[in-house]
N, C-alpha and C positions, 0 to 999 in steps of 0.2 A: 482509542479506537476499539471498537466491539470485535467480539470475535469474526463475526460473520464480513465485518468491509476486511479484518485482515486476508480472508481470502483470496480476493481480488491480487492483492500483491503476491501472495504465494505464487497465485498462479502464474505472473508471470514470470518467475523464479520459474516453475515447471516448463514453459516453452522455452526459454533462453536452455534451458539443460534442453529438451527435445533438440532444439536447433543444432546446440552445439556439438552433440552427441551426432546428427545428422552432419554435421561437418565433416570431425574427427573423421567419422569411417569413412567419409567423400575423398579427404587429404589422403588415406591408407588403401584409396583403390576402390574401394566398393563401391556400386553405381545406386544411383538412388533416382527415379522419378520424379519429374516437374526441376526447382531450382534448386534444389537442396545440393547439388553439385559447387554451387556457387557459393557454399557455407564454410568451406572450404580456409580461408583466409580469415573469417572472423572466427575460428572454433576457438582461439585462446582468451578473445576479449567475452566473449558470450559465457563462458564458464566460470572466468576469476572474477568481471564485474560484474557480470549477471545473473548470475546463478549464486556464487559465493558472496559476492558484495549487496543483492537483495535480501540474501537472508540474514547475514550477518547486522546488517543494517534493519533489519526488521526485529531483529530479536533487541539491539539495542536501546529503540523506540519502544518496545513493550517495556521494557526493563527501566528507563527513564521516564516514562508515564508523561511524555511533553506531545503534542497533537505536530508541532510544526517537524518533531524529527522523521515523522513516517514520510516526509518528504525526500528522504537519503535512499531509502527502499524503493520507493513509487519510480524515479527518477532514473536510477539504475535499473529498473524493471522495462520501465517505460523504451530508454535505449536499444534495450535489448531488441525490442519488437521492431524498433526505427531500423536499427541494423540486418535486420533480418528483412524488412519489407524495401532495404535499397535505401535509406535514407541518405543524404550526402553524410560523407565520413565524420567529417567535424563539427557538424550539430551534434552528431553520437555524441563524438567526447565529449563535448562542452556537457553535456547532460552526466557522463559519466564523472567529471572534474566537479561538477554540483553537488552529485549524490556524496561524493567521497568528500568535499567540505563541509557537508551541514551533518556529515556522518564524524566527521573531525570535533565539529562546535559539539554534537551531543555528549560525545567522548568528553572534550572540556569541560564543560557542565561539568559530569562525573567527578571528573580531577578536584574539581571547586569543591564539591559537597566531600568527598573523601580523597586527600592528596598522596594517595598509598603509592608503593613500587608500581603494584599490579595495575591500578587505571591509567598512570605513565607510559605504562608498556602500554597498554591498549590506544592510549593518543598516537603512542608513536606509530604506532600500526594503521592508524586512519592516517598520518602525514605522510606514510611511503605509497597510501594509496593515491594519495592526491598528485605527491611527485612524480610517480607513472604516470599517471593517467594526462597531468600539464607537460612532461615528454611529449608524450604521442602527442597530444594536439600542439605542440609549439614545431612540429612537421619533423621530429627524430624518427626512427624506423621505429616499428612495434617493437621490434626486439629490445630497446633502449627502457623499453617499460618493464620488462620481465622481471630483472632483480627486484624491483621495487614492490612487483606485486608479489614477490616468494617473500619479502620481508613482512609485505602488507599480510598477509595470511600466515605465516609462521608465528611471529609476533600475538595480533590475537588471541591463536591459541595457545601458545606460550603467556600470554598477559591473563586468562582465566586459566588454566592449569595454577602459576603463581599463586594466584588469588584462594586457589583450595588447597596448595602446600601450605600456610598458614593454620590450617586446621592440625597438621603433624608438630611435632615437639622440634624447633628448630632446631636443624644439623649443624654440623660443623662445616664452615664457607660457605651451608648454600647461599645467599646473598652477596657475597665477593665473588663466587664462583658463577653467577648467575652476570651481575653485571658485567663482568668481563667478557661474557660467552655473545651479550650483546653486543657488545662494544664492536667485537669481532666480526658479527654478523652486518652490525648499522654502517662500519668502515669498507668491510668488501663491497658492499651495494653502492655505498660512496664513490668507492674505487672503479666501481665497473660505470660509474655515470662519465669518468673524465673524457672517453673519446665518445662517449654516450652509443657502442658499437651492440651493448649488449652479454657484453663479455662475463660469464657464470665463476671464471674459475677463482676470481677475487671472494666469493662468496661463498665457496664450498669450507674454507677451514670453520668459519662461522652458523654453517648448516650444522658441520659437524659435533662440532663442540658445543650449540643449542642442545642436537641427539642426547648428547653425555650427558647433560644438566638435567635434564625431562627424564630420561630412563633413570639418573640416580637418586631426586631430589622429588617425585613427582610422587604423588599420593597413592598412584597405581601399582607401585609394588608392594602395597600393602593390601589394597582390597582385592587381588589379584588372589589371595589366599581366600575371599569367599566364595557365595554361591548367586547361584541367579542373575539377578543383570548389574547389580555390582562386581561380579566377575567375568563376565560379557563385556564389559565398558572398560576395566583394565586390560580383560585382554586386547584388543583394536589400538588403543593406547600405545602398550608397549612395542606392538608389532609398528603401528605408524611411527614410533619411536626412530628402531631398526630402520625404516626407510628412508627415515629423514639423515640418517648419519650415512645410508647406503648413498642417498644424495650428493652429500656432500664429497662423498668419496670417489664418486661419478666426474663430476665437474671439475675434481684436480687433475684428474685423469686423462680427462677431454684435455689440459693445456698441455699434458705430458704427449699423448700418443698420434692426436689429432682426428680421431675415427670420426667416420661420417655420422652415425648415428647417436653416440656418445650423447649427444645434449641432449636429443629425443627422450633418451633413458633416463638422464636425471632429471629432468621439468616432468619426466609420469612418474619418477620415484617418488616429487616434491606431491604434486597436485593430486594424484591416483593414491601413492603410497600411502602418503601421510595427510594431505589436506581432507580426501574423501574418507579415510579410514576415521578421522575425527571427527564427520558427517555422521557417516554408521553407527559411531559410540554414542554420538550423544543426540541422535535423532530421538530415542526413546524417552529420552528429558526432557528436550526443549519441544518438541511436539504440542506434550499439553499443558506447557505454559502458553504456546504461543494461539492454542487453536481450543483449551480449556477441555481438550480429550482426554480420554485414558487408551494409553501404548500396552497392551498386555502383554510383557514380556513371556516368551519361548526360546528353547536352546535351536531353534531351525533358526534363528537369527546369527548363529554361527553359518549358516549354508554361505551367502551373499557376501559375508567378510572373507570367507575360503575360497570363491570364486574368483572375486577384486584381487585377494594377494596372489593365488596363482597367476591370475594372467597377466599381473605385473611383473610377477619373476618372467613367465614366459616371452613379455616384451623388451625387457631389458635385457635376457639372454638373446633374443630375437637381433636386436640395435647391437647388441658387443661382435655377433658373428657377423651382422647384415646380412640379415636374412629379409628381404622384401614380402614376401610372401605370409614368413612368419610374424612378420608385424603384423599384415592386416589380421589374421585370425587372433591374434594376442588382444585385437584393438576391438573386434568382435565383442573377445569375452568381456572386456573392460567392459561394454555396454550392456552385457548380457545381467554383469553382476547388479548395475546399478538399477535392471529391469527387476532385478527379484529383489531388492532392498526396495525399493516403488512399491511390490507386490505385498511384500511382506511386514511393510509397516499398515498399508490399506486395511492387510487382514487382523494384525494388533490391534487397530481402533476398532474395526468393527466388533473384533471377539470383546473387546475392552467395554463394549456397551452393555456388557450384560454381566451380571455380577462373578466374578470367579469361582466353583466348585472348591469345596475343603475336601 
């Protein structure tokens, strides 16, 4: 697919984020104009499959060079707009359950041409999407989909992270220490499917112990000591690191103390902390592979990651006092950040058009 039809699908990747963005701050109080009130209830599916599971799905279809996989991206994209214009619920998923199967089969391919750890990880990460998403449409609550989609998107990134620890002088255990830290994560999401209730806290020692493996084993504590956007892209890294073990640490917590907001805090520690903070790192890579631009990196691309981690600290301290109020302006900034990471990769490619000064 040429650059220019890839557009078409971004885009809908960008309304599904609009939409869901317009959700979030709906569920957090803020009043919004026409129906966007009404977004409210989809702002979880609109994000992890529409947003995350278009692009993720897009980037894999470039990457495997097969015409029938852009069908994983279109499909999820397409949902997104359905759900958002009122479609009946379960034509969504059914579309959703599509994209994440022929997003599964492209993965397999992979596996075929190279049967490594890392494209494992990555099948397994398109089967947890599938098994949410056949959840939800076989009529369990949404929340029965959740663990599956924190596996589906940890996993992933955990499955290409892998895939460039190989470039490092193998350590000692990271591969025992790695498969175990799944096993752990692939078992709790297991566990929390038996009453299919939704239940996080089976899943936190496996969040956790993913954190330890990634911040010990992970190639970014090395390029961490350069400069420019090799050290821009460890740092986001390591900090989504930190959130992913903040996570997990969250969701034991919630089975121990029972607070009202507790899970609020760890599903933004997962999906804000760490899922989007792995947006931000590697948008300036995958951009112009997927769009054949050039990303001109600047240190002001540190402003938009110091935004996102603040107001995730300030929402999860928000959820542990319950503070009502202080979530919504927490949930503000959350969108605020993701406006000037918008903003500021527009102006990378544009400055990126014209040759850089020496």
């Amino acid at each position: 697919m040429r650059r220019l039809a890839r557009l078409p699908v971004l885009a809908l990747a960008i309304a599904g984020l609009v939409s869901g963005m317009a959700g979030g701050l709906a569920r957090l109080g803020w009043d919004w104009p026409g129906q966007a009130t009404d977004l409210w209830a989809h702002h979880g599916p609109l994000m992890v499959s529409t947003v995350f599971g278009t692009v993720i799905g897009l980037e894999r279809a470039v990457a495997s060079g097969r015409g029938w996989a852009y069908w994983a991206p279109v499909m999820s994209g397409v949902a997104g707009v359905m759900l958002v214009a009122g479609a009946p619920v379960p034509s969504v998923v059914a579309l959703f359950v599509a994209a994440a199967f022929i997003l599964l089969v492209t993965t397999l391919a992979m596996v075929r041409v190279s049967p490594e750890l890392h494209t494992l990880v990555l099948a397994g990460s398109c089967l947890c999407w599938v098994a949410g998403n056949a959840l939800w449409l076989a009529g369990f609550p949404l929340s029965a989909a959740v663990p599956w989609w924190i596996g589906f998107l940890v996993l992933v990134i955990t499955g290409e992270r892998l895939e460039l620890s190989r470039l490092l002088k193998p350590l000692p255990g990271r591969t025992p220490l790695f498969l175990a830290a799944a096993a752990l994560l692939l078992g709790g999401i297991a566990r929390s499917a038996l009453p299919c209730d939704g239940a996080l806290a089976p899943v936190g020692p496996g969040l956790l112990a993913m954190a330890l493996w990634l911040a010990r084993f992970d190639i970014a504590h090395r390029t961490v000591r350069q400069s420019g956007l090799p050290r821009y892209v460890a740092v986001c890294l390591l900090a989504g690191y930190a959130w992913l073990g903040a996570a997990g640490v969250l969701v034991v917590w919630d089975e121990v103390v029972a607070a009202s907001f507790l899970r609020d805090a760890a599903l933004h520690a997962v999906f804000l902390g760490f899922v989007l903070t792995m947006v931000f790192a590697h948008a300036p890579i995958i951009l112009p592979a997927l769009l054949r631009v050039t990303v001109r990196y600047s240190p002001v691309f540190y402003v938009h990651v110091a935004v996102l981690h603040a107001s995730v600290a300030f929402r999860v301290l928000a959820d542990l006092l319950e503070g009502t109020g202080a979530r919504a302006w927490a949930g503000l900034g959350n969108s605020v950040a993701i406006l000037m990471f918008a903003a500021l990769m527009a102006t990378a490619i544009w400055r990126g058009r014209t040759p850089a000064r020496r």
